[in-house]
Biopython code that builds the backbone (N, CA, C, O; Angstrom):
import numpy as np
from Bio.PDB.StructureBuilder import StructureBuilder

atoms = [
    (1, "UNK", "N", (-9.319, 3.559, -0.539)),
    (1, "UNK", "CA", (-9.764, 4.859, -0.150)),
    (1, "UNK", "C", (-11.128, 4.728, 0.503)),
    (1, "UNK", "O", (-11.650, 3.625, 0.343)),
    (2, "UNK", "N", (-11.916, 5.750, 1.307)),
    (2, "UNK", "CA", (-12.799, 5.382, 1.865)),
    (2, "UNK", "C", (-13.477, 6.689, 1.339)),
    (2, "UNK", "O", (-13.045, 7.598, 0.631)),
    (3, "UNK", "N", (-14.922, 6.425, 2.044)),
    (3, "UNK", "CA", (-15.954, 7.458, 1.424)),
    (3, "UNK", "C", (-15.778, 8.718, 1.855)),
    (3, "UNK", "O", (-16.375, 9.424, 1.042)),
    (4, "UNK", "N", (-15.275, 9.411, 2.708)),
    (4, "UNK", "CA", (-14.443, 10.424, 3.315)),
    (4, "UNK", "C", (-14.019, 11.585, 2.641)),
    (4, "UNK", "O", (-14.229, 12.785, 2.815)),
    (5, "UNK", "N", (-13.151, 10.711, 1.557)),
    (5, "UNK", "CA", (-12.234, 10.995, 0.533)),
    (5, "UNK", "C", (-10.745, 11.079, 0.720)),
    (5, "UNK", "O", (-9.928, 11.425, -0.134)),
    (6, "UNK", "N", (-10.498, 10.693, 2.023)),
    (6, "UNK", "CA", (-8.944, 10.329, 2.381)),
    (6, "UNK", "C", (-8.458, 9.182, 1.659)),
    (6, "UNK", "O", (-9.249, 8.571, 0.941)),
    (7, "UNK", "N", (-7.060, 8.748, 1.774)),
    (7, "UNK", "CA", (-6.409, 7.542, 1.000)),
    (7, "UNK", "C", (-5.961, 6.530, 2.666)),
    (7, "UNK", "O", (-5.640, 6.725, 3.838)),
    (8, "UNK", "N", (-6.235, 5.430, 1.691)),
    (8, "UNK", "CA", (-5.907, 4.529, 2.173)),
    (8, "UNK", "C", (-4.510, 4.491, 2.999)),
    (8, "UNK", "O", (-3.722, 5.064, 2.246)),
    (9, "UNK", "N", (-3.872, 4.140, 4.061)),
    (9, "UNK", "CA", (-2.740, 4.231, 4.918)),
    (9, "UNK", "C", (-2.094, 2.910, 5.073)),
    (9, "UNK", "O", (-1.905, 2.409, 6.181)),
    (10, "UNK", "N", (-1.698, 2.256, 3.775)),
    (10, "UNK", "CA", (-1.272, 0.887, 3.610)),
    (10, "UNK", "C", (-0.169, 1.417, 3.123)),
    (10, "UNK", "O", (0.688, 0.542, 3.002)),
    (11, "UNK", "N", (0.167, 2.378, 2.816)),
    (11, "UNK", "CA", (1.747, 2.489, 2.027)),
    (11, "UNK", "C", (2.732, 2.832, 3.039)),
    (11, "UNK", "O", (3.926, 2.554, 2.923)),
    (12, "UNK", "N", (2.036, 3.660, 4.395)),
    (12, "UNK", "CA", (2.914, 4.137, 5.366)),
    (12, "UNK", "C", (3.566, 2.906, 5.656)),
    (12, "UNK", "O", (4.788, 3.035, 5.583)),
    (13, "UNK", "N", (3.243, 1.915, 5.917)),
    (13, "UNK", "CA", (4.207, 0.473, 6.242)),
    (13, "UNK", "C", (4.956, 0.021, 5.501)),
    (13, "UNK", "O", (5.612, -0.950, 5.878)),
    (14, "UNK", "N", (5.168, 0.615, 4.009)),
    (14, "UNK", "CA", (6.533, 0.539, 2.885)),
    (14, "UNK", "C", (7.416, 0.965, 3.470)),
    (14, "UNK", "O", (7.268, 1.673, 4.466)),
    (15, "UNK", "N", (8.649, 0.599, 2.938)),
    (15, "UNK", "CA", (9.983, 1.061, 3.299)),
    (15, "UNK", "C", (9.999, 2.674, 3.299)),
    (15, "UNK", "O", (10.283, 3.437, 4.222)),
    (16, "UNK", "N", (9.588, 2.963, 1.918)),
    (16, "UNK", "CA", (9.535, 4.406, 1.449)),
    (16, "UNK", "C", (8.872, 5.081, 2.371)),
    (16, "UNK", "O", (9.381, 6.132, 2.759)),
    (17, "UNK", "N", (7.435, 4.596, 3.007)),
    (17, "UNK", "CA", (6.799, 5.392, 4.215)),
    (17, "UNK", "C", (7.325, 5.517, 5.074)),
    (17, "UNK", "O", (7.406, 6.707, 5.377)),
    (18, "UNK", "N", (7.867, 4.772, 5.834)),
    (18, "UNK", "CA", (8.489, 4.673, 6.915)),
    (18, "UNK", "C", (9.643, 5.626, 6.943)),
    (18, "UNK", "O", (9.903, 6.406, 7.860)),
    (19, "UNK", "N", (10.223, 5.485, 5.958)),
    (19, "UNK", "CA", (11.373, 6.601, 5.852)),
    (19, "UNK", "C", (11.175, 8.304, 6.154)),
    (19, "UNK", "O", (11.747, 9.149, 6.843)),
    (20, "UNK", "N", (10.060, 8.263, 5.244)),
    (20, "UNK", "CA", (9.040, 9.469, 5.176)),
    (20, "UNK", "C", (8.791, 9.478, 6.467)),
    (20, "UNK", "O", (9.644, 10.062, 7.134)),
    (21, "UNK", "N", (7.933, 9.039, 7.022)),
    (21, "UNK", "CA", (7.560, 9.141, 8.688)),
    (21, "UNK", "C", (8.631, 9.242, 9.308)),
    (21, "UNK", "O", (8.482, 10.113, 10.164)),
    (22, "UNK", "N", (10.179, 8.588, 9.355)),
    (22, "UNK", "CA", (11.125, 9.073, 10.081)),
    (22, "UNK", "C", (11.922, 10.417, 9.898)),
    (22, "UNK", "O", (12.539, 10.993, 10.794)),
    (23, "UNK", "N", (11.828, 10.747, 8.832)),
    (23, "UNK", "CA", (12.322, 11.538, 8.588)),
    (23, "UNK", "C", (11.225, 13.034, 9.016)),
    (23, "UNK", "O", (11.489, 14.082, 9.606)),
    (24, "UNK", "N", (10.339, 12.666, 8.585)),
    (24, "UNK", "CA", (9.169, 14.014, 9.512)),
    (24, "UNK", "C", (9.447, 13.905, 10.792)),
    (24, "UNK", "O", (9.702, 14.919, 11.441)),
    (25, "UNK", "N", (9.445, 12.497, 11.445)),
    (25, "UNK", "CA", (9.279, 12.690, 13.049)),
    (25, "UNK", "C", (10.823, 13.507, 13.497)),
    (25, "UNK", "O", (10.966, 14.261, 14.460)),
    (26, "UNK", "N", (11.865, 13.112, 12.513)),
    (26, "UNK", "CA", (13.460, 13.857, 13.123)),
    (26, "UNK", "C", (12.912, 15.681, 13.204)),
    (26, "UNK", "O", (13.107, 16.482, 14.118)),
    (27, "UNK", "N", (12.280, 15.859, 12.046)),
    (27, "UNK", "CA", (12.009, 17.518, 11.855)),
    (27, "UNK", "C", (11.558, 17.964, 12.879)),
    (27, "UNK", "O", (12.120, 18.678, 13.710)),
    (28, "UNK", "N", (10.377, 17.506, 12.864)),
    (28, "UNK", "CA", (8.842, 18.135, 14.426)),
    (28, "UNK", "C", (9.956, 18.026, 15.032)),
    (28, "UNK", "O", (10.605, 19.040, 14.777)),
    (29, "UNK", "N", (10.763, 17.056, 15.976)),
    (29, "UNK", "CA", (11.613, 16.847, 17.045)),
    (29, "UNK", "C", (12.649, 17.991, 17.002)),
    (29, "UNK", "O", (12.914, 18.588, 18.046)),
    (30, "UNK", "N", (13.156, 18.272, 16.014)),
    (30, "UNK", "CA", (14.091, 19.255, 15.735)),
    (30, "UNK", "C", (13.684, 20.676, 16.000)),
    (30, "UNK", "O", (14.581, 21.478, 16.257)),
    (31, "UNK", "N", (12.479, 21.068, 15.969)),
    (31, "UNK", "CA", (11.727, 22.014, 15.773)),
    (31, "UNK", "C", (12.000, 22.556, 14.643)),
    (31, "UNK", "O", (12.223, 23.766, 14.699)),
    (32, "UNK", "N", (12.090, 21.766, 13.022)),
    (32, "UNK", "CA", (12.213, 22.372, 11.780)),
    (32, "UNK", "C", (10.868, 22.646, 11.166)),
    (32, "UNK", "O", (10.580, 23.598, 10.440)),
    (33, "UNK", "N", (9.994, 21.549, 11.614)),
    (33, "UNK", "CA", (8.580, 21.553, 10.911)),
    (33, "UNK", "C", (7.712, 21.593, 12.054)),
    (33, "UNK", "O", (8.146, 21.607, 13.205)),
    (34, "UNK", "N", (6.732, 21.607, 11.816)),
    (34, "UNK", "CA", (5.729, 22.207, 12.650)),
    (34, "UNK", "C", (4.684, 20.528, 12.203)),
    (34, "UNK", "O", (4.451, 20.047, 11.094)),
    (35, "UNK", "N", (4.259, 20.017, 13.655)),
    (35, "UNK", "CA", (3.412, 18.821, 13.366)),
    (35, "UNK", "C", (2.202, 18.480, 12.197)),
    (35, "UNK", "O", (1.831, 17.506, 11.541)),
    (36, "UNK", "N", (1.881, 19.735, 12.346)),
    (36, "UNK", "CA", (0.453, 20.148, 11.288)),
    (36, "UNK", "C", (1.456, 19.826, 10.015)),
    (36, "UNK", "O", (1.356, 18.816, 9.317)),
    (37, "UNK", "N", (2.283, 20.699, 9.868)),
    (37, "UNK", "CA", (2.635, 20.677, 8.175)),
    (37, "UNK", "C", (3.410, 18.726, 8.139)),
    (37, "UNK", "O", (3.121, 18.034, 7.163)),
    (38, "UNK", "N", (3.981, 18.348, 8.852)),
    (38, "UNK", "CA", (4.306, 16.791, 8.976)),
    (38, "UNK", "C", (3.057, 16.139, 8.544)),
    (38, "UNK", "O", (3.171, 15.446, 7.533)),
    (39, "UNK", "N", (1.650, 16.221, 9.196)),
    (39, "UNK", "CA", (0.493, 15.478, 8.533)),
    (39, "UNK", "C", (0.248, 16.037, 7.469)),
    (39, "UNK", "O", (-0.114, 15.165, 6.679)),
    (40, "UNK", "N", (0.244, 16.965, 7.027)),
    (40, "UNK", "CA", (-0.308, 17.337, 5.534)),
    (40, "UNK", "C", (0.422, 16.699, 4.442)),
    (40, "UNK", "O", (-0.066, 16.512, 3.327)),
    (41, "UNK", "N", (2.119, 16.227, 4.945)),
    (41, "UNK", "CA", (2.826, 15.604, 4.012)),
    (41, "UNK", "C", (2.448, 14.144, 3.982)),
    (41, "UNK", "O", (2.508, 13.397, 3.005)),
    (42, "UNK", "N", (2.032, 13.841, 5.253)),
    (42, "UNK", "CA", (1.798, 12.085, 5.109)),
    (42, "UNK", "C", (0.380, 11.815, 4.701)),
    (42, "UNK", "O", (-0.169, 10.738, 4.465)),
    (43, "UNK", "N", (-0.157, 13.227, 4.669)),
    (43, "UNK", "CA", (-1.675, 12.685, 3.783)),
    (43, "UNK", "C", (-1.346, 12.620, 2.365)),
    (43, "UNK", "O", (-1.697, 11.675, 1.658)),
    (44, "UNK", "N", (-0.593, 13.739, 1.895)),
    (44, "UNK", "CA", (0.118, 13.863, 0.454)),
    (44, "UNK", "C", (0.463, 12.756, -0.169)),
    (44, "UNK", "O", (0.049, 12.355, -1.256)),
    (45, "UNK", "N", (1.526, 12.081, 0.815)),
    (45, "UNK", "CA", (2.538, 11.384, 0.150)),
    (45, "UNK", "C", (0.995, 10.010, 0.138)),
    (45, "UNK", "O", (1.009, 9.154, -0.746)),
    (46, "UNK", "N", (0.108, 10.022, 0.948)),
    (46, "UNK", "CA", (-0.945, 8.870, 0.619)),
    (46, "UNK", "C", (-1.653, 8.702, -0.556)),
    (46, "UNK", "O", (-1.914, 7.653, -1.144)),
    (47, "UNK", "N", (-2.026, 10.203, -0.927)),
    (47, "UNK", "CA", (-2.923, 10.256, -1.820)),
    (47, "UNK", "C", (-1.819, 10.190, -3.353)),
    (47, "UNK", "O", (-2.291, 9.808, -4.423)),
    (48, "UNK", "N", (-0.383, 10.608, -3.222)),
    (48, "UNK", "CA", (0.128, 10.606, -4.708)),
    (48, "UNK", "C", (1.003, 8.677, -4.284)),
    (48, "UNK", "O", (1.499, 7.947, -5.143)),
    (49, "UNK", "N", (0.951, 8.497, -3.420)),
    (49, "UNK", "CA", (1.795, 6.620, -4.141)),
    (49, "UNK", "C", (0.535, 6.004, -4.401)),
    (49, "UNK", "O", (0.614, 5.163, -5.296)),
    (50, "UNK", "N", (-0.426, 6.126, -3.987)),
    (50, "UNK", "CA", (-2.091, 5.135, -4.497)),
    (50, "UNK", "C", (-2.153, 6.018, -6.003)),
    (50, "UNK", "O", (-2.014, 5.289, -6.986)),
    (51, "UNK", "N", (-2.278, 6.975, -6.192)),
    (51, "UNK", "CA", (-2.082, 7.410, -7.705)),
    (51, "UNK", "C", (-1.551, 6.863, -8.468)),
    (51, "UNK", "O", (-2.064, 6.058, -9.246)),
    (52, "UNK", "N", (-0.101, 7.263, -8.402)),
    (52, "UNK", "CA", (0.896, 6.488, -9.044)),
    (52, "UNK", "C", (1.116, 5.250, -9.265)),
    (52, "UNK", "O", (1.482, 4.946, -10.400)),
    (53, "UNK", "N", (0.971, 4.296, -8.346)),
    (53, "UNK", "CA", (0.599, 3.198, -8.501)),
    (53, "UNK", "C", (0.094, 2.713, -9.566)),
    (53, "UNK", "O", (0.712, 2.328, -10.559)),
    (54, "UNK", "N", (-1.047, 2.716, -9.391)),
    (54, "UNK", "CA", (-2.613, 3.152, -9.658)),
    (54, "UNK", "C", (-2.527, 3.224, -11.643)),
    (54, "UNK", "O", (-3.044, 2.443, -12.442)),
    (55, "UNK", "N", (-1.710, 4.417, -11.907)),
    (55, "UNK", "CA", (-1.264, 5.081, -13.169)),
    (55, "UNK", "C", (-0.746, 4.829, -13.697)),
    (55, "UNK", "O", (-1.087, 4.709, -14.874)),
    (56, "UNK", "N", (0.655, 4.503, -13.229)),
    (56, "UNK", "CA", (2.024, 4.203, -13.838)),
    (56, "UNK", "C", (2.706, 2.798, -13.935)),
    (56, "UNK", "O", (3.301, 2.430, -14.947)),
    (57, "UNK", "N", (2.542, 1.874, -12.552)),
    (57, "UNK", "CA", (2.690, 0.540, -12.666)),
    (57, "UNK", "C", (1.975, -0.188, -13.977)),
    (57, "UNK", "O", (0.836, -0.098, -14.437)),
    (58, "UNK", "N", (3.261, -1.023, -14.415)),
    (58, "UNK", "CA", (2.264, -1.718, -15.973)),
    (58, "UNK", "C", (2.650, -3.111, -15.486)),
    (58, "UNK", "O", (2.096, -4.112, -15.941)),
    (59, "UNK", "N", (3.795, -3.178, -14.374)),
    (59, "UNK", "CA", (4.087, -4.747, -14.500)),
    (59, "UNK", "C", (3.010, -5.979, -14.197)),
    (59, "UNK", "O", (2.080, -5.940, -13.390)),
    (60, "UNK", "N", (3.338, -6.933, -14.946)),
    (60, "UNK", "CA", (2.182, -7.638, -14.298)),
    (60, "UNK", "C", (3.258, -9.279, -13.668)),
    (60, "UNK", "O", (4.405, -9.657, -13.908)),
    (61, "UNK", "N", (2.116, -9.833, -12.808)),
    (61, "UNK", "CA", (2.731, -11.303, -12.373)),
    (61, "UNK", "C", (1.844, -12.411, -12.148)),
    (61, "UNK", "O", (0.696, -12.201, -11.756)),
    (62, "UNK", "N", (2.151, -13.240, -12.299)),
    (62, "UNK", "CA", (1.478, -14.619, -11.693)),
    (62, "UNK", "C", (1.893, -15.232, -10.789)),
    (62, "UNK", "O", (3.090, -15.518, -10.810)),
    (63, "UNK", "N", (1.037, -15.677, -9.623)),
    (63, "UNK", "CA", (1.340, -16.662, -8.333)),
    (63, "UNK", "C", (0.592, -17.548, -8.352)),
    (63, "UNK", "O", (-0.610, -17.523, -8.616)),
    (64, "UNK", "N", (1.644, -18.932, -7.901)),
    (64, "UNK", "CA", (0.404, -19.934, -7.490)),
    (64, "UNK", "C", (0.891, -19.916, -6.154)),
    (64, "UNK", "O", (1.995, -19.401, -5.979)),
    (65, "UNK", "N", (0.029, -20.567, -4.789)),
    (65, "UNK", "CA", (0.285, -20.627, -3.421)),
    (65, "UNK", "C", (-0.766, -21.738, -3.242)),
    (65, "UNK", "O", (-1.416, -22.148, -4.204)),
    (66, "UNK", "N", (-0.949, -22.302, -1.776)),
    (66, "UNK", "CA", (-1.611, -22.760, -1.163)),
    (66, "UNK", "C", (-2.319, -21.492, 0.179)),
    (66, "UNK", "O", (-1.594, -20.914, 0.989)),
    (67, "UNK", "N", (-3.789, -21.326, 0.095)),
    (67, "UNK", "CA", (-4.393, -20.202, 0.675)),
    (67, "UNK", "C", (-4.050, -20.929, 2.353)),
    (67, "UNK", "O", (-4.075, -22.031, 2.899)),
    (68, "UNK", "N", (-3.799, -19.787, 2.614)),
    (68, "UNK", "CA", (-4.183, -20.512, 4.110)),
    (68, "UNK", "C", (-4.889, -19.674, 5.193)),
    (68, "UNK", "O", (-5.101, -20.107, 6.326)),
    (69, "UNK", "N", (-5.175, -18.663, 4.843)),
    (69, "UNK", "CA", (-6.398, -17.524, 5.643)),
    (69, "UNK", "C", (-6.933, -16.278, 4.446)),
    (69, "UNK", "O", (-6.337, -15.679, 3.550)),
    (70, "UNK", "N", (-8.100, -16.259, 4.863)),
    (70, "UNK", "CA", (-8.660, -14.994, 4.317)),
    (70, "UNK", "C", (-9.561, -14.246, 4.657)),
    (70, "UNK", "O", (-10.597, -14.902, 4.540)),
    (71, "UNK", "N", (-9.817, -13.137, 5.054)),
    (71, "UNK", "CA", (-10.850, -12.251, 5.604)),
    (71, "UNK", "C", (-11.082, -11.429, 5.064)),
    (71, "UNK", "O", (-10.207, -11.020, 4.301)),
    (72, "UNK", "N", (-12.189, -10.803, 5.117)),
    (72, "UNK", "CA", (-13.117, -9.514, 4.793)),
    (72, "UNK", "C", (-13.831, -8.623, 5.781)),
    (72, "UNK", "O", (-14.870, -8.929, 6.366)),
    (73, "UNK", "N", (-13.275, -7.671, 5.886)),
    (73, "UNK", "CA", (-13.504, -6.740, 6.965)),
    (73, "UNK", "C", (-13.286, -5.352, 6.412)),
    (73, "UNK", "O", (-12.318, -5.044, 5.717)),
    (74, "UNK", "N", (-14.317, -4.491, 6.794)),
    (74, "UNK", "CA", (-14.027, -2.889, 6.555)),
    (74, "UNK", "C", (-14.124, -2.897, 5.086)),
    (74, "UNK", "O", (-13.567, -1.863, 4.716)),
    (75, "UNK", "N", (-14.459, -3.404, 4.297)),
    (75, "UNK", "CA", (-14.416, -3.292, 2.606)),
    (75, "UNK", "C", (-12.411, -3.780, 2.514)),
    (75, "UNK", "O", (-11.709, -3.419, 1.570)),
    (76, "UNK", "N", (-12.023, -4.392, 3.385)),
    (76, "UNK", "CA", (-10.613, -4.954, 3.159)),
    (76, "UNK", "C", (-10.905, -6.072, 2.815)),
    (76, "UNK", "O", (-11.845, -6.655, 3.355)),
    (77, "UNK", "N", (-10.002, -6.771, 1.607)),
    (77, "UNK", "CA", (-9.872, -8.484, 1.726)),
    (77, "UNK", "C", (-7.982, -8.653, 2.290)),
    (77, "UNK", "O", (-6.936, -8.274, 1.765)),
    (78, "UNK", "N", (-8.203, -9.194, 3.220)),
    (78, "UNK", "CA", (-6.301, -9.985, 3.381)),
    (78, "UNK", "C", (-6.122, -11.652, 2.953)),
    (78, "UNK", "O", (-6.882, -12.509, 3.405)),
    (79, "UNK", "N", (-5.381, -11.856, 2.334)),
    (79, "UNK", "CA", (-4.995, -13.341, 2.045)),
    (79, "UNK", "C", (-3.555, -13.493, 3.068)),
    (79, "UNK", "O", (-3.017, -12.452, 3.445)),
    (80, "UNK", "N", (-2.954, -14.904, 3.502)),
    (80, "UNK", "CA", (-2.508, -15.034, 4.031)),
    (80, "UNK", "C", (-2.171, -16.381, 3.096)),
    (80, "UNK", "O", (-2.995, -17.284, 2.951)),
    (81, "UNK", "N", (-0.685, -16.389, 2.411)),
    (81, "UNK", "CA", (-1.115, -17.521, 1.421)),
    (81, "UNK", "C", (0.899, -17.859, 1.306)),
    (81, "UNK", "O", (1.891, -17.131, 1.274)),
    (82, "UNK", "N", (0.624, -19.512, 1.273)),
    (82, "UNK", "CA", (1.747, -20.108, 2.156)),
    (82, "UNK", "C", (2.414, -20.912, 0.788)),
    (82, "UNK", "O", (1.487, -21.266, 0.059)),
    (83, "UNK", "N", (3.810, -21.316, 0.209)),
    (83, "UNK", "CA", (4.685, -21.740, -0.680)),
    (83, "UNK", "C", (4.334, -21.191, -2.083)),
    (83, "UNK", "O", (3.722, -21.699, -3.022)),
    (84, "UNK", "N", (4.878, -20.078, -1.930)),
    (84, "UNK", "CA", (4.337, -19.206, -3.068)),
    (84, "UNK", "C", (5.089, -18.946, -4.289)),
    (84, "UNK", "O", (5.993, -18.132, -4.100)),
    (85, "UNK", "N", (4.982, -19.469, -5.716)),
    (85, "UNK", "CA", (5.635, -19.169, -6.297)),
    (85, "UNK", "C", (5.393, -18.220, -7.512)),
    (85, "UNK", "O", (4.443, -18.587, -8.202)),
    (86, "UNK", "N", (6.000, -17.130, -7.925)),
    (86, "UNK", "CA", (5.670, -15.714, -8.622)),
    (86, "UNK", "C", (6.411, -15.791, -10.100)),
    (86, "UNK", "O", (7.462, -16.392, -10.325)),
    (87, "UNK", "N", (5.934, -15.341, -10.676)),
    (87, "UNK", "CA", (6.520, -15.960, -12.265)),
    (87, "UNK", "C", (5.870, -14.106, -12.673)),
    (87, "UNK", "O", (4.737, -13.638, -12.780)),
    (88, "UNK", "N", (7.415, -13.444, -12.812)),
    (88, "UNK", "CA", (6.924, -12.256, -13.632)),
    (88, "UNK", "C", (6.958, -12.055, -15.025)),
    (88, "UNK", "O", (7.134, -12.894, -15.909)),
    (89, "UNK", "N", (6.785, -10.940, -15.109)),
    (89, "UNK", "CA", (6.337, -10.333, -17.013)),
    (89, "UNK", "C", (7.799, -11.173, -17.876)),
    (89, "UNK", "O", (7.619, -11.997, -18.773)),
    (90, "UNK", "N", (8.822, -10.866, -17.511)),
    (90, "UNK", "CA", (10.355, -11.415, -17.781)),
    (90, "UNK", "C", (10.266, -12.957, -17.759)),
    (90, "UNK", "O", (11.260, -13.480, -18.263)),
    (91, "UNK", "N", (9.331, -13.822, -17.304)),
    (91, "UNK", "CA", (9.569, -15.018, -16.986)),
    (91, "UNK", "C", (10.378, -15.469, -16.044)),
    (91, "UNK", "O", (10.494, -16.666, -15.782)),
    (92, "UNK", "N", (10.962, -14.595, -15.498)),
    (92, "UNK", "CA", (11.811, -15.413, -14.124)),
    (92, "UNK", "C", (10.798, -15.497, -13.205)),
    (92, "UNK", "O", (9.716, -14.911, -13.168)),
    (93, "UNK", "N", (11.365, -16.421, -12.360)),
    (93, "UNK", "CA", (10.683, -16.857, -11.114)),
    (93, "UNK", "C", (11.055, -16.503, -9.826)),
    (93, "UNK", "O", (12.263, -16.316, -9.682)),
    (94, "UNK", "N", (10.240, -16.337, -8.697)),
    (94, "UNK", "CA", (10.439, -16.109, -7.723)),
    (94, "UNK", "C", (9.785, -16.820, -6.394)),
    (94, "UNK", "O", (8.565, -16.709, -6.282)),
    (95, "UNK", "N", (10.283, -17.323, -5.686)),
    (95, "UNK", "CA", (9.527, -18.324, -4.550)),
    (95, "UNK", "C", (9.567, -17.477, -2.976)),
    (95, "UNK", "O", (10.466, -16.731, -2.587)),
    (96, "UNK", "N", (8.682, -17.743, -2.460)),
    (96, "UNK", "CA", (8.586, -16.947, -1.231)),
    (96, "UNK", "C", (7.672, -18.399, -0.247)),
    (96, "UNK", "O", (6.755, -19.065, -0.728)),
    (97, "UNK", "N", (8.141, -18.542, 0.899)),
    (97, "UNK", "CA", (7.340, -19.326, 1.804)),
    (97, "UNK", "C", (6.043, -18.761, 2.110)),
    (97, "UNK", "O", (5.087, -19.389, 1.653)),
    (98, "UNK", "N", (5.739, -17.482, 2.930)),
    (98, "UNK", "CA", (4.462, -17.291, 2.846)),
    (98, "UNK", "C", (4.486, -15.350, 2.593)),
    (98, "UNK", "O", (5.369, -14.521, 2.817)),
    (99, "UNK", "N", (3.291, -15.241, 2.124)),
    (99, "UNK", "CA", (2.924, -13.972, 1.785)),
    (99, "UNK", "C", (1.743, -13.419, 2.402)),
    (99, "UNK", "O", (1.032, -14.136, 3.106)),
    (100, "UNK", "N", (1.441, -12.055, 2.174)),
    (100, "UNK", "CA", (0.226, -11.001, 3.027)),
    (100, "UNK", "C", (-0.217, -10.684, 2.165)),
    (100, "UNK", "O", (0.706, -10.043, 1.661)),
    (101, "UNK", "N", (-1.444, -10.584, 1.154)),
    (101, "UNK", "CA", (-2.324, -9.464, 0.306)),
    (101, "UNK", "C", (-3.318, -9.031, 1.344)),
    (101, "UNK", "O", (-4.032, -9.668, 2.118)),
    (102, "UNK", "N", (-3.129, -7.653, 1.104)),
    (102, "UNK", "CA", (-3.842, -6.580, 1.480)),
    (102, "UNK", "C", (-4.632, -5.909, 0.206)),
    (102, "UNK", "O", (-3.945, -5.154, -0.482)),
    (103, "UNK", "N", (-6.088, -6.115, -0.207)),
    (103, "UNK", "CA", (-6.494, -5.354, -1.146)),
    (103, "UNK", "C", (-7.534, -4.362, -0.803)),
    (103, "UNK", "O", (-7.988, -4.363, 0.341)),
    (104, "UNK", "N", (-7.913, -3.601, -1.594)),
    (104, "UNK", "CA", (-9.243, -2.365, -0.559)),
    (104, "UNK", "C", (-9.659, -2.107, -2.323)),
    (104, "UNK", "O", (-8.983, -2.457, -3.291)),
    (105, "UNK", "N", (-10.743, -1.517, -2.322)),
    (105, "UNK", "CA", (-11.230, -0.445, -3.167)),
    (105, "UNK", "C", (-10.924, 0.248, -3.930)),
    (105, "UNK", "O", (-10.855, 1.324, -3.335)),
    (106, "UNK", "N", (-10.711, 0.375, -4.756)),
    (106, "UNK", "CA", (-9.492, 1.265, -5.805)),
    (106, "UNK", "C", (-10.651, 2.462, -6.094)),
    (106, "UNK", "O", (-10.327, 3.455, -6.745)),
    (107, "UNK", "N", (-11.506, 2.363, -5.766)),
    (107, "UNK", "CA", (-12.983, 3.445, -6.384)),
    (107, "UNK", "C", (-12.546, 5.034, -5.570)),
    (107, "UNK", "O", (-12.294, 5.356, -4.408)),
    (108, "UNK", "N", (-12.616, 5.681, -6.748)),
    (108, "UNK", "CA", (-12.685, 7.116, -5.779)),
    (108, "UNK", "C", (-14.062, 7.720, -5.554)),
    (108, "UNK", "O", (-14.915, 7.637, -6.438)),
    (109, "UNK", "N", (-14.315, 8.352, -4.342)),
    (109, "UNK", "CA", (-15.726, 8.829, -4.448)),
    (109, "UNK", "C", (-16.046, 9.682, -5.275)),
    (109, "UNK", "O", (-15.478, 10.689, -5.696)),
    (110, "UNK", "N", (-16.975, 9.224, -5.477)),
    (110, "UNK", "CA", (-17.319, 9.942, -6.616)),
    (110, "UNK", "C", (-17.484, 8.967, -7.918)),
    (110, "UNK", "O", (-18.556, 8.638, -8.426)),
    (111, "UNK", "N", (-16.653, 8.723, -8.186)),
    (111, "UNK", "CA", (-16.329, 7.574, -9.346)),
    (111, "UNK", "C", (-17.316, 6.800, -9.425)),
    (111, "UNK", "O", (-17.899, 6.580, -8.363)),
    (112, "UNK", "N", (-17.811, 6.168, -10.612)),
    (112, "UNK", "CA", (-19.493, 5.412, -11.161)),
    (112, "UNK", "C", (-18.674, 4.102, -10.653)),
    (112, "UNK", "O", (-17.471, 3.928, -10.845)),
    (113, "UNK", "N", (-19.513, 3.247, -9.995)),
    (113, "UNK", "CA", (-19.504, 1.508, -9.652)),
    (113, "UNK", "C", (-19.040, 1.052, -10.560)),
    (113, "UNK", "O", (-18.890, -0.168, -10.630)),
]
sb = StructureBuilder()
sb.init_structure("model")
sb.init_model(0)
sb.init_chain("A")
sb.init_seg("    ")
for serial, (resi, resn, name, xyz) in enumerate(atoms, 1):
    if name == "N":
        sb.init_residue(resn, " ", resi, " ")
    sb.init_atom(name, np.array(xyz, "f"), 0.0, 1.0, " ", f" {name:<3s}", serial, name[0])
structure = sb.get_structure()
């Protein structure tokens, strides 16, 4: 989230966003919704999946990888991290060749450091 007080726009690139965004863009096009009320939903739907998230997720996991990029920009960190293997709460395992972390700020304004 940024100092603003808007949410972060990392979820619109989920499956679930995207859907959401297609499915607004069919409406406006349709002339069912009106563009204005389409953004008020994709600010919505920003500010309640960083919530929820946020709230409700308990799972936890472990990865090991080999790093192979990382930056810091905008109060963003991205990892870019290559033969990755994920060992969840269940103990099964999961292997992935390479992966993206995207992390930001979890602080709301306002909220003490």
């Amino acid at each position: 989230m940024n100092s603003s007080g808007s949410y972060y726009e990392l979820y619109r690139g989920s499956s679930i966003g995207m859907s959401l965004i297609d499915t607004l863009d069919d409406l406006v096009h349709s002339g069912r919704l009106e563009p204005q009320t389409a953004m008020k939903v994709i600010a919505s739907f920003d500010k309640s999946i960083t919530e929820v998230l946020a709230d409700k997720v308990k799972a936890r996991l472990n990865f090991k990888g080999h790093l192979d990029t990382y930056r810091f920009c905008d109060d963003v960190w991205t990892f870019l991290i290559k033969d990755v293997n994920f060992k969840l709460d269940n103990q099964s395992t999961v292997q992935a060749d390479k992966i993206k972390i995207v992390s930001c700020n979890a602080k709301k304004p306002g909220d003490p450091q």
